[in-house]
Structures are given as structure tokens and as C-alpha cells.
N, C-alpha and C positions, 0 to 999 in steps of 0.2 A: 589507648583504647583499641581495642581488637577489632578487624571489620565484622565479624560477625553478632558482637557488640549493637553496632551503629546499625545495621542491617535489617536488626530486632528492631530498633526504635523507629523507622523508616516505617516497618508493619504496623508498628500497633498505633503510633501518632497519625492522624489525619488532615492537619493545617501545616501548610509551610514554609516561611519566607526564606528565596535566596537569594541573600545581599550580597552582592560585586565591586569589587573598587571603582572610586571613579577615574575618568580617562580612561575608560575599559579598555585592554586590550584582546586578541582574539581568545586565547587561552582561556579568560574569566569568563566573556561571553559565552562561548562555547561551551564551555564545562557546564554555568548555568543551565543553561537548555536541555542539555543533553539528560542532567539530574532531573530537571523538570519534566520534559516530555514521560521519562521512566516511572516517574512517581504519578503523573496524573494516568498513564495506564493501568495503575493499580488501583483508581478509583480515588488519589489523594486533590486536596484540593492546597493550590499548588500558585503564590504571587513572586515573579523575579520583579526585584529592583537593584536601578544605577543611579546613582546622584545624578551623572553625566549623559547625556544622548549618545543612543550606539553609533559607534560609526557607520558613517556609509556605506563602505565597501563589508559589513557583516551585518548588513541585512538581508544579506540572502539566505542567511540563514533560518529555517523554519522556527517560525515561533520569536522573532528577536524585533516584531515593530511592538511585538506586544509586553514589550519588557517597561517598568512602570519606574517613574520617577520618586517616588515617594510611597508611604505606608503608615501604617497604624498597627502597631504592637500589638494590642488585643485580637485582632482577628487571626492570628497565630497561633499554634502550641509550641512550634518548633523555629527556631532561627536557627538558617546554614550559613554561614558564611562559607565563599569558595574562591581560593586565590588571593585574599588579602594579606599580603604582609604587615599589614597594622592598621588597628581599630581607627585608626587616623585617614586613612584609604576609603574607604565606606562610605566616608562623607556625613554620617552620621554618629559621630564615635560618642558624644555626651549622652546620644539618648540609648544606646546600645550601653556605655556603660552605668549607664543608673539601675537599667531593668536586668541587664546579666550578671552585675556586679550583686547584686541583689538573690540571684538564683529564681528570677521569676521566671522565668523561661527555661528547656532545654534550648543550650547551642551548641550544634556542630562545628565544626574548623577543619574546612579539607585544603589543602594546601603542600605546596611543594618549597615554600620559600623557611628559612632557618625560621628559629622560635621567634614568638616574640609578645605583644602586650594580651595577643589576644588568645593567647594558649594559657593564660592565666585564665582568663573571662570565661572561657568554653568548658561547658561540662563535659562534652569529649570530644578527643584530639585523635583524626585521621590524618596525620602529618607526615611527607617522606620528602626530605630534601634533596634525595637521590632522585625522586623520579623526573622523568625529564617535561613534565607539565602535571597541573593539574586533573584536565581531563584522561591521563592514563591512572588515575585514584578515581576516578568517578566510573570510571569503566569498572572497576574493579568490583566498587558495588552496585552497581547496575546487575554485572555478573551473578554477586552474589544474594542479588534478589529475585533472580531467574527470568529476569526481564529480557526477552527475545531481542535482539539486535535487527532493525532495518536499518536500510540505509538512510533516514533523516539522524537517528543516533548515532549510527558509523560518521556520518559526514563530520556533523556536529564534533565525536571526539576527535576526529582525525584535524579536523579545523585547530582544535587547541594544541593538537601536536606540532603540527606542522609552522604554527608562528611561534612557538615558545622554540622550537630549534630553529630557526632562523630561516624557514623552507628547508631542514635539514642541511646546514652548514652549520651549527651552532657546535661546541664541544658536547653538548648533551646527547648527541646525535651519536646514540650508542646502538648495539646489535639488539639490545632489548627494547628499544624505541621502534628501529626499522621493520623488527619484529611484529611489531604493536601494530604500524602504519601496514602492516602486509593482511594483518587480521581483519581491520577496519575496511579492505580494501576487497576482502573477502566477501564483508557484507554490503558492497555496496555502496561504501564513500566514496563522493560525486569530486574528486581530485583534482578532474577539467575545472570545474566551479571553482573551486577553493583558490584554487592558482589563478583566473580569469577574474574574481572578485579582488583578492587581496593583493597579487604579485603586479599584476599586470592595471590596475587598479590607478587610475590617477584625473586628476579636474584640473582647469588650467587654475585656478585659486591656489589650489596646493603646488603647483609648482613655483608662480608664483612666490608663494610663502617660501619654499628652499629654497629658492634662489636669493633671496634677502638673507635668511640664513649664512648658505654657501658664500656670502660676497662678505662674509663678518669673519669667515676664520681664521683665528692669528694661531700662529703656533711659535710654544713657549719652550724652545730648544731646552733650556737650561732645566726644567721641572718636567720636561720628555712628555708634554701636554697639549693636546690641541681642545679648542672653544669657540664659541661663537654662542650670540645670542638671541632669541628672539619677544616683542614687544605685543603688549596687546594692544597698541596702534598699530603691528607689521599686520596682525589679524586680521581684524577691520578693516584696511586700507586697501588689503589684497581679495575682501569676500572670503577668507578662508575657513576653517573653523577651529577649532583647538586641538580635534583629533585627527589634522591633518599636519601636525607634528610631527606623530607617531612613523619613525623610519628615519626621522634626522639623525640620532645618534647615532644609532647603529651603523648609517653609512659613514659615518667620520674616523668608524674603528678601522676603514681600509686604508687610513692615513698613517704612516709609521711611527705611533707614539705610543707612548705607556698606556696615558687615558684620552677619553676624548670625553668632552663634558659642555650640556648645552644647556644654557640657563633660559630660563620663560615667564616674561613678568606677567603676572595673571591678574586679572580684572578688577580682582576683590583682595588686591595688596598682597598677595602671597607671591615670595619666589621659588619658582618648580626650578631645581638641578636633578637632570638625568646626565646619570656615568656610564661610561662603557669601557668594558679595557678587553685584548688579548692575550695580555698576560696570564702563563697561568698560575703565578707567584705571587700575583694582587687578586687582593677580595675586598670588591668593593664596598659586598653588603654590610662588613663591616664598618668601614667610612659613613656610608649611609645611616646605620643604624647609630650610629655614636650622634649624629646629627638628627635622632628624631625619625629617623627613614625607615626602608626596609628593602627588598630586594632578595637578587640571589647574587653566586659570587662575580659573574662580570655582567653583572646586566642591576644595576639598583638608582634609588632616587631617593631625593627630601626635599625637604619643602622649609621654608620660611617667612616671617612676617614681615611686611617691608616690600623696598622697590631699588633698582639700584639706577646709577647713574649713567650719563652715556656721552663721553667727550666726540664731537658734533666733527673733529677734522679725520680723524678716522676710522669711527664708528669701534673704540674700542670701548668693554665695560668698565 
């Protein structure tokens, strides 16, 4: 589906929910907003939901205490999803596929991660697995709805830029990225913020919590793999909260191993597995996806039902 396509429907539709995976990361956040703010400029009326609480450190974002928990299908004409690698992410995936499954809805699918359950579901697909975030496709139609750029919407996409490359360390972190980040900066995105909210960002709970982490990692010479895990008693016990997670694996990837992978027993019986690798010969999204997941290629995760076990002498899974 062509942006210009999508752009149309944007005009002439006036309700519109945009649903976010849960466990938001900045990226999904961000991109939210930033669609949102554009659209209610144009007079739309305009509800974001996350299954999950934003995190802390991206509420400074404008407009992100008011991001809602829950929803009701009918006050909609339109559902966007943005940034879901799969209808299973959303946290509502049964009730999204009865009524999209159905064709009762228009749904959009803006997203940067490969295909997957829900590019079937969506009657049109804004998809590029190339681009190096979500929010650099949201920009795109923002553009192409003649929607002026301030700097709460520069901040806003620059925010999704900037953690989906990793503060610009990630391989995504291309000439047409920095490109992107130079235009954003043009209008306006507040960078100091971005960096002071999320980089520099930390509660002694959360460290706390890495530090239980950090004191679990075995590395599995032989399978060129490092791991560790964390409980939803290490939560609890530390004050922390579950999206203070978000940053373990990726720092595990400066450990010299193929993958690094940290398992999270969640409250309501599911096991969360996030992968990381620097390799650039492993794609994880596919591992991921073969298990029910989704992702991109060194950055993905799944989920399952159950709990694992945990030998008491040296804290291995």
C-alpha cells in the first residue's frame, strides 16, 4: 500500500486508535505520539493504547501520561497499529483478531520489523524493514499530510530514532538515519532531553534489578552464548518494575559471544526470552519467529507459557 494510499484514509477517516506493543519501548512510544499529535492537528479525534505502563524515563514525552490502558472498538473507524511485530505484542491479539479478522474495521500496520501475523489482519500495510525505526515511516506521513513539524513532533520522532539505533551505535545507524536525526534537529528536537531522560536515566530499584541480573551470567563457551535470568520475585523484592529490564540485553551484547539471551519469569506464567547478537551472519528474528515471536534481525524476543526452574547453589536456569 502506497503512502499516498494511507494518507487519503488519514483525511477522510475521523476516529482513531493507536495500539502499541506491550513493554513499550521508546520507538513504539514515540512513533505513537508523534502520529497522534499530527492527526489531532487536523481536527481528528484521536485515543493511544498500551497494554503496559509507559515507562518512566519517556514521560517526558508530550502527550505520553495520557496514553490509555485499554479501549473499546466501537468508538473507532480506524485501528493503527505501530511497531508491533505481532498481533500477540498488543496484548490484545483475540479481540483485534475477531473484529479485523472480520474486515470490521480499517487497520493500518506501520512498522519496520519483517512480515508477519499481522500484515495478514491489516487492510493496508505501510511496512519497511529497511528503515531504521518506526517513527522515520511516521515522519514520512506526517510529511505527506502537510502536517508542520515543531519541535514536540521532531522530539517525539527523533526519540524513536535514537533508541531503536541504540543512541546511534546500532548497525542501523545508516547515512540516511543520521540524515533523518540532522532534519529532526533542524526543527527543533530537544536531544539534551532525550539523552538526560533515557541514557542517563536510572532509579536505585533498577539497578538493583541489574545487578541480580548481572550476578546470573554463565557463559556457555561451547554454544558461543551468554544468559542470565531474571524472576518476578527479583521485581518485587528490588521495587522495580518490569520496564526496568529494558537495557539488560543489549548491554550483554558487549560480552564476546554469538548471542546473549535473558530470560523473565512474568507474573501471569509466561516466559519473556529477549536475544541479542552482533553478528552479522545471525538473524535472530528468525529464531524468534519460528517460536511464536517477532523482532528484527539482532534485536528479537518470544514469549511462552510456563515457568522455569532455578538450582538454589548457583543460581543457574
Amino acid at each position: 500500500m502506497s503512502r499516498y494510499d494511507i494518507v487519503q484514509l488519514f483525511r477522510v477517516q475521523d476516529q482513531f486508535l493507536l495500539l502499541i506493543h506491550h513493554s513499550p519501548d521508546g520507538d513504539a512510544i514515540a512513533s505513537s505520539l508523534a502520529l497522534g499529535m499530527a492527526l489531532q492537528s487536523m481536527g481528528k479525534v484521536v485515543d493511544i493504547v498500551c497494554a503496559d505502563p509507559i515507562p518512566k524515563q519517556f514521560q517526558f514525552l508530550p502527550g505520553a501520561r495520557a496514553i490509555k490502558r485499554d479501549f473499546f472498538l466501537g468508538d473507532y473507524n480506524v485501528v493503527v497499529t505501530l511497531d508491533c511485530g505481532d498481533s500477540r505484542r498488543t496484548g490484545f491479539s483475540a479481540r483485534l483478531k475477531e473484529l479485523l479478522g472480520a474486515k470490521k474495521k480499517l487497520h493500518i500496520n506501520i512498522d519496520h520489523h519483517p512480515k508477519n501475523d499481522l500484515h495478514a489482519l491489516a487492510s493496508h500495510n505501510f511496512v519497511d524493514s529497511h528503515a531504521p525505526s518506526t517513527s522515520y515511516l511516521v515522519y514520512d506521513l506526517i510529511h505527506g499530510l502537510s502536517v508542520p513539524l515543531d519541535y514536540k513532533l521532531a522530539t517525539c520522532l527523533l526519540t524513536g530514532l535514537y533508541t531503536d539505533t541504540g543512541g546511534f551505535r546500532h548497525p542501523n545507524t545508516t547515512s540516511d538515519s543520521l540524515t533523518f536525526a540532522s532534519l529532526l534537529l533542524s526543527y527543533g528536537a530537544r536531544l539534551k532531553d532525550i539523552t538526560r531522560h533515557i541514557t542517563h536515566f536510572t532509579t536505585v530499584p533498577r539497578l538493583r534489578l541489574w545487578g541480580l541480573a548481572l550476578s546470573r551470567i554463565q557463559q556457555h563457551h561451547r554454544l558461543d552464548i551468554v544468559s542470565t535470568f531474571i524472576t518476578h520475585e527479583d521485581i518485587t523484592t528490588t521495587g522495580a518494575s518490569e520496564s526496568d529490564i529494558a537495557g539488560i540485553a543489549a548491554l550483554m551484547t558487549s560480552i564476546p559471544a554469538g548471542l546473549a539471551i535473558l530470560i523473565i519469569q512474568s507474573k501471569n506464567q509466561t516466559v519473556q526470552v529477549r536475544i541479542r547478537t552482533k553478528q552479522k551472519h545471525v538473524n535472530v528474528a528468525q529464531l524468534a519467529a519460528y517460536l511464536g515471536g517477532g523482532g528484527q534481525r539482532r534485536s528479537a524476543g518470544f514469549s511462552l507459557e510456563g515457568s522455569f526452574l532455578i538450582q538454589s547453589k548457583d543460581n543457574r536456569t
